[in-house]
C-alpha positions in Angstrom: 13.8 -6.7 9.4 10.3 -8.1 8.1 7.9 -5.8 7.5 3.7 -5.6 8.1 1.6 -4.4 5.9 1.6 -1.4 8.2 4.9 -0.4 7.7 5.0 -1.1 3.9 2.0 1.4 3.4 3.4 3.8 5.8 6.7 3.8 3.3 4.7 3.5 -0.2 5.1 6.7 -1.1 8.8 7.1 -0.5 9.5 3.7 -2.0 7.9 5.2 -5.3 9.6 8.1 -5.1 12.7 6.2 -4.7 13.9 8.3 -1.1 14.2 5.1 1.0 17.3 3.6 2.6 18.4 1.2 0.6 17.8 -1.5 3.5 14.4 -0.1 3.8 14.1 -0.6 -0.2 15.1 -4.2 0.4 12.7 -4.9 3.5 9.6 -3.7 1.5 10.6 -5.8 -2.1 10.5 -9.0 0.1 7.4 -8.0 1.4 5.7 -7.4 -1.6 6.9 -10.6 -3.4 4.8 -12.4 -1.1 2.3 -10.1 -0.1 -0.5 -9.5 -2.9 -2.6 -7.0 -1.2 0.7 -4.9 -0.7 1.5 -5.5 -4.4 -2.2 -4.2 -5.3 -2.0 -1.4 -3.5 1.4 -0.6 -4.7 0.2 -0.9 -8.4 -2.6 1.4 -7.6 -0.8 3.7 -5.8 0.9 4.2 -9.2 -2.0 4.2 -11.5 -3.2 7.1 -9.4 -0.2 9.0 -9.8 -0.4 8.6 -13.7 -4.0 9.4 -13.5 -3.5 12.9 -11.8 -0.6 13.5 -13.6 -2.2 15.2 -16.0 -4.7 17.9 -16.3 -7.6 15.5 -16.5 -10.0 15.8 -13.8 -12.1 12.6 -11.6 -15.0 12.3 -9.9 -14.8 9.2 -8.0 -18.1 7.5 -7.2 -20.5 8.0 -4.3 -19.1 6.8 -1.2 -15.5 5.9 -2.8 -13.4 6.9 0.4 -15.4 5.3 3.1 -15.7 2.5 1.5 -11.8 2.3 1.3 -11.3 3.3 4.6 -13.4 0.5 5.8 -11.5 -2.2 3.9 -8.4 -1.1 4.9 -9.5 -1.3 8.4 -10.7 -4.5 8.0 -7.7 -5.5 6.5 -5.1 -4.4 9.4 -7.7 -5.9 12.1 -8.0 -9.0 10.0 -3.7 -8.9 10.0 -3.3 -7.8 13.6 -5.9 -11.2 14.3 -4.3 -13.2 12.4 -2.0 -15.9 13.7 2.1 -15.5 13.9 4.1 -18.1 12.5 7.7 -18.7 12.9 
């Protein structure tokens, strides 16, 4: 099965925590070799799970989530327009 972005972030947690099928494992690895965003966000994903690991607390800055909100949107609408090829 080949995988969107969509789906890969909709399974990022699980494939960290290693609860995926294995098939499902497989689907998102191929995605990610050729997907950098995927790979990024993956990477962070991760950072931000050592980061609150420990006791240490964050602020982040000013305006942090919407602007991450907003590029993730544009992301998905710049994948959903984006054209198909076979």
């Amino acid at each position: 099965m080949e995988l969107n972005c969509k789906h890969v972030w909709a399974h990022i947690s699980d494939y960290i925590d290693d609860t995926v099928t294995a098939e499902l494992r497989a689907d998102i690895e191929r995605h990610l070799q050729h997907c950098e965003i995927c790979s990024a966000i993956l990477d962070s994903t991760r950072n931000i799970l050592v980061l609150t690991a420990d006791d240490r607390t964050f602020e982040l800055p000013v305006g942090f989530s919407k602007r991450l909100h907003e590029r993730l949107a544009r992301e998905l609408s710049d994948q959903a327009n984006a054209p198909t090829t076979k």
